[in-house]
N, CA, C and O atoms as CSV, one atom per row, in Angstrom:
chain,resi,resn,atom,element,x,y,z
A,1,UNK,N,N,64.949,92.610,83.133
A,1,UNK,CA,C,63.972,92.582,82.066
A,1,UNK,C,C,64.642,92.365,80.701
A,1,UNK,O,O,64.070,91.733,79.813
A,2,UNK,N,N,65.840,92.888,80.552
A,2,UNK,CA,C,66.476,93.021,79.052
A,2,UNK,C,C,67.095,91.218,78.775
A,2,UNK,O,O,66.899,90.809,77.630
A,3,UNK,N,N,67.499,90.639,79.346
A,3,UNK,CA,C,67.937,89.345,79.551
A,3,UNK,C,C,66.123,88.782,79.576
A,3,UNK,O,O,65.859,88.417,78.431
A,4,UNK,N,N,65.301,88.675,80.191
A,4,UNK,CA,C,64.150,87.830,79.699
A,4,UNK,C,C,63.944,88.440,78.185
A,4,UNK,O,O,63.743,87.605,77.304
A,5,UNK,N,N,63.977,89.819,77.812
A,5,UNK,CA,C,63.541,89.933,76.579
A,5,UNK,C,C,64.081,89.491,75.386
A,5,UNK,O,O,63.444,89.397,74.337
A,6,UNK,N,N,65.558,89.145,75.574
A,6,UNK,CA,C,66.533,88.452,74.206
A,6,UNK,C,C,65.816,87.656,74.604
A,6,UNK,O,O,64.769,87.727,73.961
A,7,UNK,N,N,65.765,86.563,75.661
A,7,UNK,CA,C,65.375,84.994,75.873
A,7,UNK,C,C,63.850,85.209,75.059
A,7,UNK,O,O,64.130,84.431,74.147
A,8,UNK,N,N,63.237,85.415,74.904
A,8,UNK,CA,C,62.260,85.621,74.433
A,8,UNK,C,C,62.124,85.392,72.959
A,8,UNK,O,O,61.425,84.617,72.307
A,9,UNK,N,N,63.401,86.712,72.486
A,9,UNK,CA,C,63.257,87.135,71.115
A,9,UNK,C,C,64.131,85.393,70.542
A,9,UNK,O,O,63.845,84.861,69.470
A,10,UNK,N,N,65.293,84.729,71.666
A,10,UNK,CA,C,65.741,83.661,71.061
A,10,UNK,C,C,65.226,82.397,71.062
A,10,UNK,O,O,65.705,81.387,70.547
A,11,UNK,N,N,63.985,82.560,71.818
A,11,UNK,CA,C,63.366,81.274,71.579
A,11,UNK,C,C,61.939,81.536,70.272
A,11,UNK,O,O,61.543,80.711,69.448
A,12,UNK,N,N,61.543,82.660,70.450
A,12,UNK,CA,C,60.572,82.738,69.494
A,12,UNK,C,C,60.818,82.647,67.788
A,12,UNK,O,O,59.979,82.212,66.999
A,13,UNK,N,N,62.309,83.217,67.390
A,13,UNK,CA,C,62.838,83.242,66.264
A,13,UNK,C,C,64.292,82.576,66.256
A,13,UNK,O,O,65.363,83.055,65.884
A,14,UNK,N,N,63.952,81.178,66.844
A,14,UNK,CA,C,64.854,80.026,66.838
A,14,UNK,C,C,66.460,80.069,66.672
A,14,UNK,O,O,67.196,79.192,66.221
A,15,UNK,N,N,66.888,81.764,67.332
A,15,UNK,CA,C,68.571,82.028,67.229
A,15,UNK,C,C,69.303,81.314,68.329
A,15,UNK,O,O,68.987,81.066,69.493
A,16,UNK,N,N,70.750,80.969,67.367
A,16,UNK,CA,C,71.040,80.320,68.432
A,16,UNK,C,C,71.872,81.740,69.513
A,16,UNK,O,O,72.176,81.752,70.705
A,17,UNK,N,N,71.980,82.545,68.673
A,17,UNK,CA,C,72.207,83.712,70.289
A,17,UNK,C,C,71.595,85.119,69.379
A,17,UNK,O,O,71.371,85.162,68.169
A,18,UNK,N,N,71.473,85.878,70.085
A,18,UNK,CA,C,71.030,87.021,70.302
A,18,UNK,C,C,71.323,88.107,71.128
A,18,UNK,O,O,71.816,88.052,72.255
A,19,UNK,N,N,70.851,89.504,70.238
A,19,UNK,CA,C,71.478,90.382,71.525
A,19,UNK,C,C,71.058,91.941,71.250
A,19,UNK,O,O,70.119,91.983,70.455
A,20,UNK,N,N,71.461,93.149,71.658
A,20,UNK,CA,C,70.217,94.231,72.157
A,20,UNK,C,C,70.142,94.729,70.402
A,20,UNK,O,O,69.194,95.410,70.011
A,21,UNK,N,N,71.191,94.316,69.513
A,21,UNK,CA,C,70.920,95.258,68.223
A,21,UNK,C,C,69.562,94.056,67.436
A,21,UNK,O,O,69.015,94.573,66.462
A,22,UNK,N,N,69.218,93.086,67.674
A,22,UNK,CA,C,68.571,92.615,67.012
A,22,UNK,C,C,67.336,93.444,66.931
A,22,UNK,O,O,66.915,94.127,67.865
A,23,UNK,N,N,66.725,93.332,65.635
A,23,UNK,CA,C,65.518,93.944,65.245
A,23,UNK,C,C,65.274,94.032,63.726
A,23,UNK,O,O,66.237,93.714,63.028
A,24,UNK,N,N,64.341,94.345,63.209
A,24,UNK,CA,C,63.337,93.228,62.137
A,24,UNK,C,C,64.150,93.805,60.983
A,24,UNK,O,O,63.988,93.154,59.951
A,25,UNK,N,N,64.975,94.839,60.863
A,25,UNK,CA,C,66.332,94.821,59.960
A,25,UNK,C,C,67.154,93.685,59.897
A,25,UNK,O,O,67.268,92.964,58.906
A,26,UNK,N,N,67.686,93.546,60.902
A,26,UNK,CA,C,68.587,92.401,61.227
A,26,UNK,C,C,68.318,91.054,61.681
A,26,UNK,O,O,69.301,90.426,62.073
A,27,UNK,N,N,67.027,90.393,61.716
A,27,UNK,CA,C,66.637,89.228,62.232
A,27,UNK,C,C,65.833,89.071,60.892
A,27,UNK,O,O,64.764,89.621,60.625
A,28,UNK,N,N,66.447,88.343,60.222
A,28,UNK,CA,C,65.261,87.954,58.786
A,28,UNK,C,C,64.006,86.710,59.337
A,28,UNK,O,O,63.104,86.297,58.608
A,29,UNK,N,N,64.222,86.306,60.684
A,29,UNK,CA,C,62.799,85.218,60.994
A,29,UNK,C,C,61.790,86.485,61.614
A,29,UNK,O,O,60.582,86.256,61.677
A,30,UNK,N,N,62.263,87.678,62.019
A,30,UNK,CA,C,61.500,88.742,62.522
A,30,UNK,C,C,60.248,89.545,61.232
A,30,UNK,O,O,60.290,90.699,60.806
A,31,UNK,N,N,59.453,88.684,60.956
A,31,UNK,CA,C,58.526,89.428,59.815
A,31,UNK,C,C,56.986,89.691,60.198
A,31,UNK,O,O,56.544,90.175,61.241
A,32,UNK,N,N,56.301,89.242,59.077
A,32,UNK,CA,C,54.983,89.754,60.061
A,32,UNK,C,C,54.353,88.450,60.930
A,32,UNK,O,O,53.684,88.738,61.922
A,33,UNK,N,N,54.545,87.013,60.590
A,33,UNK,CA,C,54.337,86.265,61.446
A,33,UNK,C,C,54.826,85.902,62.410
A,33,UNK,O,O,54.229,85.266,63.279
A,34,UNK,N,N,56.432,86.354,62.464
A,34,UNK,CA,C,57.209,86.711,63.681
A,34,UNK,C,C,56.876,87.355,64.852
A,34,UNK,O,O,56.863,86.978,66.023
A,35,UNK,N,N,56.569,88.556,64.233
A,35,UNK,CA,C,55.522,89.578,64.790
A,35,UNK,C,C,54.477,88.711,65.641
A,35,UNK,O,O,54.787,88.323,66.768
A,36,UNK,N,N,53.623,88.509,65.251
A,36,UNK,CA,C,52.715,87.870,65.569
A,36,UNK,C,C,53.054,87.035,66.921
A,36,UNK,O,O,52.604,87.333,68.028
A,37,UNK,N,N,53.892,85.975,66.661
A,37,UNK,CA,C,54.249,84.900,67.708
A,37,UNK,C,C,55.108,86.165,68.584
A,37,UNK,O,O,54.453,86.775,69.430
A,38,UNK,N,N,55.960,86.386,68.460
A,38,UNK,CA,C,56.928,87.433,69.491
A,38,UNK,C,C,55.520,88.425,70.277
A,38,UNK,O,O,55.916,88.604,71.429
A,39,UNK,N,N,54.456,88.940,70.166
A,39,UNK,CA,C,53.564,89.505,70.843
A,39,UNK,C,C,53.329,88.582,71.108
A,39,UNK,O,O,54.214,88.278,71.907
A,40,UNK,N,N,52.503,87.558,70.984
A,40,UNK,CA,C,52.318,86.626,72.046
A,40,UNK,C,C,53.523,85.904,73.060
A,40,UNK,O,O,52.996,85.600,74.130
A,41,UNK,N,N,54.356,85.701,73.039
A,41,UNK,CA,C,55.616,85.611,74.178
A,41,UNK,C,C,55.898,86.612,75.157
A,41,UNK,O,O,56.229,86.345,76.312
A,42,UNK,N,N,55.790,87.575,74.773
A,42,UNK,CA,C,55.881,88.873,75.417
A,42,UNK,C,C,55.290,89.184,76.081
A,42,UNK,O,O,55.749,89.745,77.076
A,43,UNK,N,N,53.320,88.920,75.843
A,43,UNK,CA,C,52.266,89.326,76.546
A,43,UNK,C,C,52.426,88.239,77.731
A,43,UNK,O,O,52.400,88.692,78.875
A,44,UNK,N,N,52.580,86.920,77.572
A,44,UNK,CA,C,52.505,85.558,77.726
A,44,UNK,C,C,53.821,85.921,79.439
A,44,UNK,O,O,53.376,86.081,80.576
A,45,UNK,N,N,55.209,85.954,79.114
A,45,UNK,CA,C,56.251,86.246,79.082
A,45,UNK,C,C,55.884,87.306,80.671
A,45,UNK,O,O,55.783,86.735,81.757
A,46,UNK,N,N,55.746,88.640,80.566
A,46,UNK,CA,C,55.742,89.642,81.238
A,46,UNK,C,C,54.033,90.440,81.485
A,46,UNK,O,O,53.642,91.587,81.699
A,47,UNK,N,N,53.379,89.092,81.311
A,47,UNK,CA,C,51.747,89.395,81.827
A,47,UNK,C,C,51.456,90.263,81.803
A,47,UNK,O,O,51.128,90.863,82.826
A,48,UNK,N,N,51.416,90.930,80.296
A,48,UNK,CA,C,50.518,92.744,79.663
A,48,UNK,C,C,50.121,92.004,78.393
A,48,UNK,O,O,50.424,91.002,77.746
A,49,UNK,N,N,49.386,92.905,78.384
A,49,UNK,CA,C,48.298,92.897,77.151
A,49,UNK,C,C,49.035,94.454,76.070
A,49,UNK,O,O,48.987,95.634,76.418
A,50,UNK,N,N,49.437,94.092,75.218
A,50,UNK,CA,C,49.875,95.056,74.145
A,50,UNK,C,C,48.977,95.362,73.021
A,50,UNK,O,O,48.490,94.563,72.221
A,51,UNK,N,N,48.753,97.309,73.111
A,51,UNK,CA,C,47.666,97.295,72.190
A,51,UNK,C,C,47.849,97.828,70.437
A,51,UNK,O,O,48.522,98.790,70.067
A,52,UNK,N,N,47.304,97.197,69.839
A,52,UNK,CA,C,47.692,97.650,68.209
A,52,UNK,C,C,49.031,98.715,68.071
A,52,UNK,O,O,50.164,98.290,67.845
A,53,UNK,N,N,48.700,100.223,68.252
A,53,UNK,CA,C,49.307,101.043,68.261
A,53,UNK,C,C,50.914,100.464,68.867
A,53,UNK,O,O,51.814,100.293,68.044
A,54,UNK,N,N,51.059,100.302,69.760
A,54,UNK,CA,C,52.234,99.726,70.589
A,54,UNK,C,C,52.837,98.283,69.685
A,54,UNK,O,O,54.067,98.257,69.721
A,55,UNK,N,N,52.417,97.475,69.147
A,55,UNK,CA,C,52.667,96.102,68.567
A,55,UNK,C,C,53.081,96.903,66.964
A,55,UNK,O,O,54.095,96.359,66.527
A,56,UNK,N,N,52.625,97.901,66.111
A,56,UNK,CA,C,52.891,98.326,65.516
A,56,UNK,C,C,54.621,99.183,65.262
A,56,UNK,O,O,55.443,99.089,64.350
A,57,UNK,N,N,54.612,99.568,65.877
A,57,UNK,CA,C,55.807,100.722,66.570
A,57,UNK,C,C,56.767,99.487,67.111
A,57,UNK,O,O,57.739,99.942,67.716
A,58,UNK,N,N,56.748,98.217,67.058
A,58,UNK,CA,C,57.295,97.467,68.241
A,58,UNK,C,C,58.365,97.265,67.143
A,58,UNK,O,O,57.685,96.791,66.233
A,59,UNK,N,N,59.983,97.364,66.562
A,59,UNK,CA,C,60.377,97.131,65.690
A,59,UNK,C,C,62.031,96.567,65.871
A,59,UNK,O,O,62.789,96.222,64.964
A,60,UNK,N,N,62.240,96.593,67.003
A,60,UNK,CA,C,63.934,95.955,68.006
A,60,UNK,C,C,63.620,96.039,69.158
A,60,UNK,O,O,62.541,96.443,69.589
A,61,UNK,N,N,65.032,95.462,70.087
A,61,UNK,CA,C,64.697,95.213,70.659
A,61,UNK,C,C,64.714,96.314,71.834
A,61,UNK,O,O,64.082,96.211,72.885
A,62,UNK,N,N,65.809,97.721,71.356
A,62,UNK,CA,C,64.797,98.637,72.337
A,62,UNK,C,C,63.488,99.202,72.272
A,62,UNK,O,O,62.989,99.815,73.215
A,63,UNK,N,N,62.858,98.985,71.052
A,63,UNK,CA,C,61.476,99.515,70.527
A,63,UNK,C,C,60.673,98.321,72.141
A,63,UNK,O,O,59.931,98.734,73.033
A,64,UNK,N,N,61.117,97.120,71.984
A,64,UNK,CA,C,60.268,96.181,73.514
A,64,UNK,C,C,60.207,96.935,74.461
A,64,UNK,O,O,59.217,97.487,74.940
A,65,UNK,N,N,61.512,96.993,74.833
A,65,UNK,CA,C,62.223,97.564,76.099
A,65,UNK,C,C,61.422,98.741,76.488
A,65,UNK,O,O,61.054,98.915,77.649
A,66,UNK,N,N,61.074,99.781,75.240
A,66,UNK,CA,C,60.467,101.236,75.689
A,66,UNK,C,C,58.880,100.862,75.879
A,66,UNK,O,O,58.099,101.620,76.456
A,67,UNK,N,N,58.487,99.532,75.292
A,67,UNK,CA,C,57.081,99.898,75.445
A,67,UNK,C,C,56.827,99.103,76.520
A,67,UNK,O,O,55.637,99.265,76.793
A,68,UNK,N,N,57.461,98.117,77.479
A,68,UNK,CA,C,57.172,97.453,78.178
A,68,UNK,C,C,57.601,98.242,79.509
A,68,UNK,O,O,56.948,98.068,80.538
A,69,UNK,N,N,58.395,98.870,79.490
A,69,UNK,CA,C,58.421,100.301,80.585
A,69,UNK,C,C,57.766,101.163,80.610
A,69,UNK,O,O,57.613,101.840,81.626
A,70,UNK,N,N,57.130,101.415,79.391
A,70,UNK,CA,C,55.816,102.293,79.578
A,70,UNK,C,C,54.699,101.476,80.098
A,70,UNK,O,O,53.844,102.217,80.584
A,71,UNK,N,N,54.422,100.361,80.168
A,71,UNK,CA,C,53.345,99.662,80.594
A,71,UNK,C,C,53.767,98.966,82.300
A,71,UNK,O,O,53.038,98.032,82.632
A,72,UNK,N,N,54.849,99.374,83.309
A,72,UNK,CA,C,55.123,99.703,84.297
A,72,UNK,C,C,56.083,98.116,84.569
A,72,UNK,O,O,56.571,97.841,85.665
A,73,UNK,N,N,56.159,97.542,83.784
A,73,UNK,CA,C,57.360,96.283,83.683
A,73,UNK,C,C,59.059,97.262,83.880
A,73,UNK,O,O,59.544,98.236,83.304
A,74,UNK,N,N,59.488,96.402,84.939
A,74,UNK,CA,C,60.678,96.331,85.615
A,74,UNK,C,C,61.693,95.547,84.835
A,74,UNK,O,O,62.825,95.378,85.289
């Protein structure tokens, strides 16, 4: 799962690499329209539906990691 989720975060915010410290400190394409497109890859990506509360809180890339294991993704 952690390897689809960089692939994710590096195609959505056009890096040419990436890796587990990235997050919206450290990724300046990571903002609120970032946001935006990266929930849709994700939902798209690992077929869940992410709700406000959760997309809010969503802020690196273990902030993904914890909420997509709470939603029963492997």
């Amino acid at each position: 799962m952690e390897e689809k989720i960089l692939e994710v975060l590096k195609n959505t915010f056009e890096l040419s690499e990436v890796d587990t410290s990235c997050s919206q400190s450290t990724c300046e394409e990571w903002d609120s329209m970032g946001q935006l497109n990266l929930v849709a890859e994700l939902e798209d990506a690992f077929d869940v539906s992410l709700e406000p509360e959760e997309i809010g809180t969503m802020k690196s890339f273990d902030d993904i990691v914890r909420i997509l294991k709470e939603k029963g993704v492997e």
